[in-house]
Each structure stands twice: as C-alpha cells, then as structure tokens.
N, C-alpha and C positions, 0 to 999 in steps of 0.2 A: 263280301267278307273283308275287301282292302280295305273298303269307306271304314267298316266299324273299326277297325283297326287303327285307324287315322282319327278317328273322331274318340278314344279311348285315348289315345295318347296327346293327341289338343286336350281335352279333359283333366287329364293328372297334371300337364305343363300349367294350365293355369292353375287349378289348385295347388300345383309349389310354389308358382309364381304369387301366389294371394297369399301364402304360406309367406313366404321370405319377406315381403314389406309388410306383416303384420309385427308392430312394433310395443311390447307392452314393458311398460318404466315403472318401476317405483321411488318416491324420492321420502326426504325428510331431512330434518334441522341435521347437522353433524355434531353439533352439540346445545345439551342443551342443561337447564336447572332442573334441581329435584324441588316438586312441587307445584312448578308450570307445566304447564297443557302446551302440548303442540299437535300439530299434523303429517300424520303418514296419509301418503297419497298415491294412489296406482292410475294409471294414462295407456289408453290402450285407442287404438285410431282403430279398430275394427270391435261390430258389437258380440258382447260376450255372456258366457252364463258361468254359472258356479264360482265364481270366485272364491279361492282360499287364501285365507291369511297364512304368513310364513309361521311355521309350524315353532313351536314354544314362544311364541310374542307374546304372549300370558303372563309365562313365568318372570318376568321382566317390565314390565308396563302393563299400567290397568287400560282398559279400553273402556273410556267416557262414554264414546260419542261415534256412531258411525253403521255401517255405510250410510255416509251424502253423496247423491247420486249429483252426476252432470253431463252435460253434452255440450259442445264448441263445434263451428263450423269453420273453416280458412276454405277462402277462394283466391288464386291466385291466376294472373293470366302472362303467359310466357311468347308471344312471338305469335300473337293472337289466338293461341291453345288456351283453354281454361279448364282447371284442373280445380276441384276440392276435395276435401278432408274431412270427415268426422271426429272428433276425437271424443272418447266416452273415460270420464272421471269417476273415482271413489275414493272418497276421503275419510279415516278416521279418528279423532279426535284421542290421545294418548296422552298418560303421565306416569314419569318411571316409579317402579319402588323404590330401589336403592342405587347409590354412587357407582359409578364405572364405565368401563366400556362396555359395549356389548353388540353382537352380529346377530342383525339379523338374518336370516337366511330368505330365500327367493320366495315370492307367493305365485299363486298361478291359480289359471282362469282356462277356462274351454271357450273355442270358437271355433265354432261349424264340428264340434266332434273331436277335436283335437287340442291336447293341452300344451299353451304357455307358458312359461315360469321367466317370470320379473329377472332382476340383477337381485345383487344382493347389498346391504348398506352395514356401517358401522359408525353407532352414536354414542357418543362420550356422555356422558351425565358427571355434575358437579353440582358441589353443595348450592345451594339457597345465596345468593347475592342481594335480591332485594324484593320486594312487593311482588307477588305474583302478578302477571298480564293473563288474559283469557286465552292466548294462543302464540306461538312460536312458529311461525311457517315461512316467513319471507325472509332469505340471505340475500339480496342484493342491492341493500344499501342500508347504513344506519337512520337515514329515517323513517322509523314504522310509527306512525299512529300519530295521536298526539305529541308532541316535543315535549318531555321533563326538564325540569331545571334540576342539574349533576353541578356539584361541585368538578368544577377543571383541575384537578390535582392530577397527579402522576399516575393517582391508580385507574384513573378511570380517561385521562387521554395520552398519549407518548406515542413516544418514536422509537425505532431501534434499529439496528445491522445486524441481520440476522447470517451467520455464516455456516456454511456446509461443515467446515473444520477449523481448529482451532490450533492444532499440532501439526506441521507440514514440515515437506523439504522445498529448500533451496528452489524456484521453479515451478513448486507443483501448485497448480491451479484451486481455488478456491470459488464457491459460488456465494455472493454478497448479495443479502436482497434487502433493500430500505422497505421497512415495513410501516405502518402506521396504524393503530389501534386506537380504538374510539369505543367507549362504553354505550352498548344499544339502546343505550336510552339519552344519548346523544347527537342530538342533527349537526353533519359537519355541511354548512351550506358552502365551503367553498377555500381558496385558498388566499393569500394576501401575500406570503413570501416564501419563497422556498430555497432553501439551500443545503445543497446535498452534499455528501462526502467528498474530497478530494482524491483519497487512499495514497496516500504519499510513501515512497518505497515499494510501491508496488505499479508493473505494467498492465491494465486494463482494457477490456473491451465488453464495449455494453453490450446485453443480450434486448434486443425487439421485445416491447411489449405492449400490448395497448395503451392509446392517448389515455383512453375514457375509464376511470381509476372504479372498477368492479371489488367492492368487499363483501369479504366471505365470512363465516362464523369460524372463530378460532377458538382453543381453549388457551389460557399463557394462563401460568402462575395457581393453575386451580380457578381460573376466573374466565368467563365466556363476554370475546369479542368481537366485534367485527373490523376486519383486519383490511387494508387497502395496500396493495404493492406498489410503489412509488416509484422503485427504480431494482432493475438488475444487472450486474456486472461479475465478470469474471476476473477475478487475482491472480497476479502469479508474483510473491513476492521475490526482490531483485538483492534480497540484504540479508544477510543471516541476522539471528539474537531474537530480540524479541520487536516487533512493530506496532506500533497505534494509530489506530484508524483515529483521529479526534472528532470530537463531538460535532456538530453540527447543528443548525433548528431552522426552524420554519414557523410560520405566525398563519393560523387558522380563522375562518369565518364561523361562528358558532353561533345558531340561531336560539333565544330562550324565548320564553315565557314571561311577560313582565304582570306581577302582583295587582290585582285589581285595586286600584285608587277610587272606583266610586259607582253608582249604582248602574250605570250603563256597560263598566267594563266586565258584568259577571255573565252581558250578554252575546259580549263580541270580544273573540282572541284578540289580544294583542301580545304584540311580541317585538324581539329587538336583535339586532348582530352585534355580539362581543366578539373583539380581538383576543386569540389565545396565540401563546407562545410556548412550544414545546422544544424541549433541546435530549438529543439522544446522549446515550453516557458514552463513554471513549469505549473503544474495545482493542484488546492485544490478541496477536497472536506470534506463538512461538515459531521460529523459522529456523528450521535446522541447517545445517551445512551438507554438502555430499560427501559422499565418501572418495577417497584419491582417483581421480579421473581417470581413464584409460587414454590411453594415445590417439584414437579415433573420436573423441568425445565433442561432439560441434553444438554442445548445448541443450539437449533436447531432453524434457522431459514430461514423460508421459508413458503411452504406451503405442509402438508405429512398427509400420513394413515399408519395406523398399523394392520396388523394382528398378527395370529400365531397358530402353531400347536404343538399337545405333541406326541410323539414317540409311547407310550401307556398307557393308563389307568388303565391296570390291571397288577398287574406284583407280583412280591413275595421281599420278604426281601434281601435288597443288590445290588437288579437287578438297572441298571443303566438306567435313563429317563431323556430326550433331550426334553427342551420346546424351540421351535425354534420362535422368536421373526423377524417382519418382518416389515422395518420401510423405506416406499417407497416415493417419490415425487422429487420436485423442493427445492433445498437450497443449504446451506451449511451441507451437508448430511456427509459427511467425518471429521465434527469436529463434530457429535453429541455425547455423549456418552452413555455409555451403562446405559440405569433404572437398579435400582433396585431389586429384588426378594426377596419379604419376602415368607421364606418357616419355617416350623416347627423343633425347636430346634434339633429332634431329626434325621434329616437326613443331609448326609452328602453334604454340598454346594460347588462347586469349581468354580475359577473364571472363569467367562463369555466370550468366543470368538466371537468375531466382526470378521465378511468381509463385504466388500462393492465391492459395482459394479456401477459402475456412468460414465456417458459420459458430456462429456464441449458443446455447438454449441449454437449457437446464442441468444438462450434462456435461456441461464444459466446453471446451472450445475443440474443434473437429473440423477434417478438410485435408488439404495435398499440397504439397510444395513441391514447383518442379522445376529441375535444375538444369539447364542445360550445358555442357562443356563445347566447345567448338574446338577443333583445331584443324592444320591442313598437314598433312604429309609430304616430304619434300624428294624421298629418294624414294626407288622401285624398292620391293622386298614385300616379306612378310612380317607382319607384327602383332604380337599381343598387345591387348588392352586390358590391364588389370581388372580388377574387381577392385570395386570402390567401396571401405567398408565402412559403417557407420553406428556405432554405439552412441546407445540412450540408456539415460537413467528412469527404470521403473518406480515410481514410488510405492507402489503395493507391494513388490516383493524389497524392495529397499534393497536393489541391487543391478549391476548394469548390462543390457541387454547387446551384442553387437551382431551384428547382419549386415552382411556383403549381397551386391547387386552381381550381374552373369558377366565373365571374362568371353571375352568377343576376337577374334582372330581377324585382321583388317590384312586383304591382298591388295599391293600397290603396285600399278603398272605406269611405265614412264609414259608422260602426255609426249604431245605435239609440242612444238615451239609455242604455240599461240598460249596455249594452256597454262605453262610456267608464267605468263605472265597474267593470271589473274589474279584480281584485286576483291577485296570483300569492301566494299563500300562503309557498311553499315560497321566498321571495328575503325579506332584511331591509327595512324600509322604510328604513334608511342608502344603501343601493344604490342609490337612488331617484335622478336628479335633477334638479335645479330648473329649469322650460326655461320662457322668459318670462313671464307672471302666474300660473304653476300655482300648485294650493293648496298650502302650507307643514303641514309634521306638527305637531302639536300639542307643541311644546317642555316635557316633564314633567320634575320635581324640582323642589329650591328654587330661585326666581330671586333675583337680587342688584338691589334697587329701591334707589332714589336719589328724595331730593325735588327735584321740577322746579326745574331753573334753577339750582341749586346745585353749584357746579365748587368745586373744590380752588387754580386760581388765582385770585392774589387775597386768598384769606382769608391768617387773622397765618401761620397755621403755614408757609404758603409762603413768608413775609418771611422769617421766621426762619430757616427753613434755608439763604435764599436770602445773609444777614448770614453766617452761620457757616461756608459755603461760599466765598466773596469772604475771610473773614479768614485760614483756610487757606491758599487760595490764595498769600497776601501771606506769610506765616510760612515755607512753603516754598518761595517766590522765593529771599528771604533768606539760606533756608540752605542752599539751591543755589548760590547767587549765592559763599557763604565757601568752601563744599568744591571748588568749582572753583579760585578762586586759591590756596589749598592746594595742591589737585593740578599747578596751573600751578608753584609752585616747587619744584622736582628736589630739591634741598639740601632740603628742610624733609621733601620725603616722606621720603628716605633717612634723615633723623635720628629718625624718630617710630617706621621701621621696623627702625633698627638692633639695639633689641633683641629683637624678637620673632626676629630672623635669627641675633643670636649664640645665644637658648635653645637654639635648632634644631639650631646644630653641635653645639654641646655636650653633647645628647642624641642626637644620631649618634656620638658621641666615648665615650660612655657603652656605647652600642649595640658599636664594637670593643675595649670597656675588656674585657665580658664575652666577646668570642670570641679573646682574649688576642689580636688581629691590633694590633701594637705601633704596624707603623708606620704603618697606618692611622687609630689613635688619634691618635698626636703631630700630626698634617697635622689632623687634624679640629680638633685645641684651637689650632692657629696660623692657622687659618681662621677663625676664632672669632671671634680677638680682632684680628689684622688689617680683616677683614672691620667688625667692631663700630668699632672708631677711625676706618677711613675714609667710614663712614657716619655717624657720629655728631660727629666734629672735621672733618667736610671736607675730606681730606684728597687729594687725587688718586692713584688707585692708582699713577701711575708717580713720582708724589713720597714713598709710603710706605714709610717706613724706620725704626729703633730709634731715631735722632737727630728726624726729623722728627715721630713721634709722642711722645718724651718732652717737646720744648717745645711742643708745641702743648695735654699733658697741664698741662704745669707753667703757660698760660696760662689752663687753664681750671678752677685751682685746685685741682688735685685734691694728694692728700698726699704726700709724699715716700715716707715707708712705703706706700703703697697701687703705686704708681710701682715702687720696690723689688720690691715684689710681683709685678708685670709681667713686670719683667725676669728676675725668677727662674723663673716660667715660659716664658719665650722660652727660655732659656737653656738649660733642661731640657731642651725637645720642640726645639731643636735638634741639642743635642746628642747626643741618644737615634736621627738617623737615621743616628750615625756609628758609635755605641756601644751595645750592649745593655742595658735597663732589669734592675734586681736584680726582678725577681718583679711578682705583681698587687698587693702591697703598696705598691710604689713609685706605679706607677700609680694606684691609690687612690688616694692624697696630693695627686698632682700635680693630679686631678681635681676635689678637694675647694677647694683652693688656688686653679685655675683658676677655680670658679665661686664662691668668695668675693670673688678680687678681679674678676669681672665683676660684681656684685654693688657691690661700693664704686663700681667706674667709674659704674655707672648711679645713685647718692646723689648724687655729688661734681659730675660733670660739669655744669658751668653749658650750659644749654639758650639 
C-alpha cells in the first residue's frame, strides 16, 4: 500500500512537472496595413490536439489561409548531457477588415487532456501605404525580401529623440532614446557615420543596451516602421527655462536595385550602396524651477528613503565611531549631497565620505548612496546623536518630502593613556581641530621672523609715504575742485564739445556721401555746422539763423572769405533738397569745402 502510494505521487509530480515546461506562444506583426496579409502563429514544444483560435478573431481579420502545420527539432549538448526539443507550429495567414487597434485574446490547445491558453497580442492596423506584399511576419530587421528602390526622403528614413517627457522640474529625470526609422521596404546595409546628441544643460547617464541594433515594427505618424534604438540615456536637466537638445545626423549605407541596362541584367540582381544623410530635428523641453527649498534640501530629486546605522554605542575616549547614513530610491541620486551632522563641540568631526551604487534601465536611474560620518569623542559622558534629516523634491506630487534617519545615544568611557593617543591614519591632520589647549601640529616650511619689537609704524619709510599720500590727496582736491565748475558751466562744455560733435556729422555725412543716399548726406553737412555755431557762439537753437549766425561770426572775427565759404555751403545742401545734385563728384566738393571751412571755423573763432 506505501509502494502505490509513492508511485501515485512520482506520477502526478511528473505530470506537473511536464505540465509547467509545457510552453505554448503565440506571436504576430504589432502592426500592420489594411489590405496586406500576414501571419499569426501559435509554437507549442509539446504535441497537441484541438487547437482554438482566440475567440472573435473573425470579427476583426478574415482568415486566408491556415492551419500550416510544422515541426522543428533543437539538440543541444551541455557538459556532455544532450538534451532536445520538439517544437510543433501553426500558422495562419490573416488580413484585417478595418483601421485600429485591436486584442486579441489567448487561443488554447489540449495536451495529454489538459488545456493551454497562449498569451495574448495587441495589433495596430493603419491605412494602405503601398503595394501590397503576400505576407508580413518577420520583425527583425528591415530587410525582407527582395530590396525596393524608396525614395530616401524624410518620410520614409529619419532619426529622432524620442523623450519620456517634455514638461519637467528642475532635476527630474527624463528617458531620451535616439531612434532610427527606416521604411520596410528599405535595406539599411549599414552605417558610415554617426553622431549622437550631446544634451547640453543637462547631466546624463547612458542606459546598457545591445551592440547588435534589433528593429521592431513601430507605427509613427499613422505610417508603419521599423524602428532601430541607437542609443538610451537618462536627463536630469541642470537649468531652468526652456533647453534644446540640437540636431544631430548620421550618414547610412543603403543598399538599391540598379535598372536593368541590358539583356543579361533581367537575369541577374544587380545592385549598389548609396550614402544617405539623415539629420534629427532639435527638440525642447520646458524645465521648470522648484519651489523655495526647505532648510534640509541637499538636492535630490525623485522619490527615496533613508536609513542608518552606528558602528557602536559604547565605546571610551578617542575611540573612533562610523554613523553610516543610507539614502536609497529613484532620482537623481548621484547629484544629492551629503546632510549635515551636528555633533557636540567637543568631539573630533571629519569630512563625510559618499559612495553610490545606482543602475540606468528604462525606468530611470535607481540605486543607494551611502554616507559615512566619522568622528572621535574626546571627553567621558553621555551623548545624543541627532537625527540627520533629509528632504527631497518629489516631482509627482510637486511637493517636498523630508525624512529623518534614528537618533542614537553614544556612552563614552575614558580610555587608557595609550588610547588618547590614537591616530586615524587614513584622515589628514588639517581635518583635525583645535578644541581648547589641545596640542598644535608642528607648523613645517619656512617661517617669516621679525626682530622683536620692531614694527613698520613709526619708522622714516612710514613718514614718507604717509607726506606723499596727504600731497596727492591736496593735488587731487584741486583738480576736482576745477573740473566740476567746468562742468557747472553748460556754455563752456558745449564750446569745448562742439567740435568733436561737428567731426562726427561730418563723418556720418561721408558715411551717405558713399551709399550715394543724397539727401541723407546734405541734412548730415547742415547739422554739422548748424549744430558747431550753436555750440560754439552760444547761440540758442530757436535764435539760430543765416543772419544770427553771420554776425555773431563777424563778432568773433572770423574772415569774410571763410564766412563766404559758409554760405556756399548752406546754399548748396539747401538747395540740393529741392533739386538733384550733378553726380558723386559734386558731392565730393561740397564735402571737401565743408570740411575746410569747418576747419578755418575752428582757427579763427575767438574762444
């Protein structure tokens, strides 16, 4: 009665055990066209009966074509064990009715008496892009089949930076993946240049991904691709406002089809590799600011916990105690800095060592930073050791989180002689410091000695500089004391300044002599000298006129010909904004003339 008992329960173990490695899949395109045919496929590694299709795949897709039966054999051998596999295939030949998504639900099969049920899939359909193919089944690389010749335009090869978010704070991590999309009817044979983002303004760390670049079917834009991941990296931007990722490109190996040139090529492919050049567009993203920091705020943002432990709690004078600080989660864990530690004046503190341990993967950047504080206690007693606290900024709740690690009670008994005198090798003696008559380090290099009692005040050299400092002083009163009633009279600056102001027009005058703008010029040379007379004769602009500035000329002796001169230029560049000047020769003259007689003005005129 034990045997059957035993041989009943060997029995059902293997039957669960045959049960749990019996493995049945179903797979298919993730997306596909309305109009094209592809394949759903069910893989079961033990043999089966009754197979059902996932219940309403009717309503949804016609069924062409199917069950294609098959079988595959794998023999493998391990450590000289050899081991195979069956695996039994059904394939059905599908085309959707209409656009969408759509789930399918699981199918299921009997083996040995007992039913299976598949996984379940979910396949996009989108409109008609080109010529129907007889089948859609193979996602792991764009080239299927024969090679087409595609126009290389933008819609059918590109690149892009594809981000998790686009709206963030200050800190919070983003996922960036360099994508690459190739129209399937495109063989990308390979690569020739690549050049990937830099993300500038932002701190990064790349996520692990395979060498060997696997593409997938994607839908982008309403259009079905196959999509290659080139590179993934995590953001945390370091700048508030708005930041741009700029463009970047890469130059591709494209294998085509070349045109039959003659009666032998309709009988043999030929074909060639073009250089294509793809360049991604820029992308921004906005980056918000935080909100007013708390007091404890060491940077961190994401979402974390904190623990910690102390070395020991009982210990004697001198002895050396490690509170080990432990600051674990999702964020930007590697910019946080270290809290903190208020501990009591009388023991010795040294700076804090940080490690981190953190991994990148599709979820962000994750891992522990742990923080060690050292110090040594110098007198007997008891002491608390605070809680060290430490606020972070959450960005899901957009709000800041703070958490304290365990306050610890440290008993100190006085050592031995020997004891006071230890040393921590591993810290600098700078770290050290000085706590009421402790001994002082031995100050080494050259010191800078003085003969006692002898100071710098007092002696001549301090008189002296102390005389030639007092006589500056006095020289520069003075000649503050002149440049201010200078600048106090209006009339005297405008006379000093009038001609640096006529050079000016006059060389703007110059400036539309050469872009031949006529009547920009004339207006420059009667600014000039208007301008120059009522700065230099005092004249008040609503008193300046051809009358008021010739006797105010004629008072301040200037020549009658120099006067003459004047007037012929007024006369001109009046005239000229009623009448066209003869050529750039004219203007030449007029320019030469103008600046001779500003020239005599500034000789003649009594100051």
């Amino acid at each position: 009665m034990k045997k059957l008992v035993i041989y009943i329960f060997l029995f059902c173990a293997a039957i669960a055990a045959r049960a749990e490695q019996t493995r049945f899949t179903m797979s298919a395109p993730s997306a596909v066209e309305m109009g094209q045919q592809f394949r759903l496929s069910f893989q079961i590694n033990d043999r089966g009966t009754n197979l059902q299709l996932p219940p309403g795949l009717s309503d949804n897709f016609q069924i062409l074509m199917g069950p294609s039966t098959g079988q595959s054999t794998s023999i493998q051998t391990i450590n000289g064990k050899t081991t195979s596999e069956v695996t039994f295939s059904y394939t059905y030949i599908l085309r959707a009715k209409s656009e969408g998504t759509f789930e399918i639900r699981p199918g299921s099969i009997e083996v040995n008496g007992k039913v299976f049920e598949s996984n379940s899939l979910s396949i996009q359909v989108v409109k008609a892009q080109s010529q129907p193919s007889q089948s859609q089944g193979s996602t792991t690389q764009p080239q299927q089949g024969t090679p087409q010749n595609v126009d290389l335009d933008k819609d059918n090869l590109f690149v892009r930076v594809d981000l998790s978010k686009r709206n963030v704070y200050r800190g919070e991590q983003i996922i960036a993946t360099v994508k690459l999309y190739v129209n399937p009817n495109v063989p990308v044979h390979g690569f020739d240049e690549v050049n990937l983002p830099t993300y500038e303004g932002f701190y990064t760390q790349d996520i692990d991904i395979p060498q060997q670049i696997n593409f997938t079917r994607e839908v982008y834009n309403d259009k079905i691709y196959q999509v290659g991941i080139l590179k993934k990296t995590v953001l945390f931007p370091q700048q508030n406002g708005q930041l741009t990722i700029e463009p970047f490109s890469m130059a591709l190996l494209i294998r085509q089809r070349v045109k039959a040139r003659s009666f032998f090529d309709d009988f043999f492919d030929n074909y060639r590799t073009v250089k294509a050049r793809v360049t991604s567009d820029a992308v921004s993203v906005n980056v918000k600011d935080l909100p007013t920091e708390p007091a404890n705020f060491m940077g961190g943002v994401g979402n974390f916990n904190v623990s910690s432990e102390i070395s020991n709690t009982d210990v004697t004078t001198n002895d050396a105690v490690t509170l080990t600080m432990n600051i674990s989660g999702n964020g930007n864990i590697r910019l946080v800095r270290s809290p903190e530690l208020t501990l009591p004046s009388d023991f010795e503190v040294y700076d804090p060592r940080a490690t981190d341990n953190v991994q990148a993967n599709d979820n962000g950047v994750s891992g522990n930073k742990t923080i060690e504080y050292l110090f040594q206690p110098r007198f007997e007693g008891d002491y608390e050791i605070p809680a060290i606290k430490f606020a972070y900024f959450n960005p899901s709740t957009g709000k800041y989180v703070t958490k304290s690690t365990d306050t610890y009670t440290l008993h100190v008994e006085k050592g031995t002689e020997e004891q006071s005198t230890t040393v921590i090798s591993s810290r600098r003696k700078e770290d050290l410091q000085l706590i009421g008559q402790d001994i002082r380090f031995i100050k080494s290099g050259k010191p800078m000695l003085q003969v006692k009692g002898h100071t710098f005040y007092g002696s001549t050299i301090f008189y002296l500089l102390y005389m030639i400092t007092a006589v500056m002083f006095v020289v520069l009163y003075f000649v503050y004391r002149k440049k201010a009633r200078e600048n106090a009279n209006i009339a005297l600056v405008r006379n000093k300044k009038a001609s640096r102001v006529a050079v000016k027009r006059l060389k703007a005058a110059a400036g539309y002599m050469k872009q031949n703008n006529d009547e920009a010029f004339h207006e420059a040379i009667l600014k000039a000298f208007w301008g120059y007379l009522s700065d230099k004769l005092g004249i008040p602009v609503a008193d300046l006129n051809r009358e008021s500035a010739v006797a105010k000329l004629n008072d301040s002796n200037v020549s009658e010909e120099v006067i003459k001169d004047f007037e012929e230029v007024v006369d001109q560049c009046e005239f000229a904004q009623y009448a066209p000047v003869a050529g750039s020769e004219a203007r030449q003259d007029l320019y030469k003339k103008a600046e001779t007689t500003m020239s005599r003005f500034e000789k003649q005129i009594k100051r």
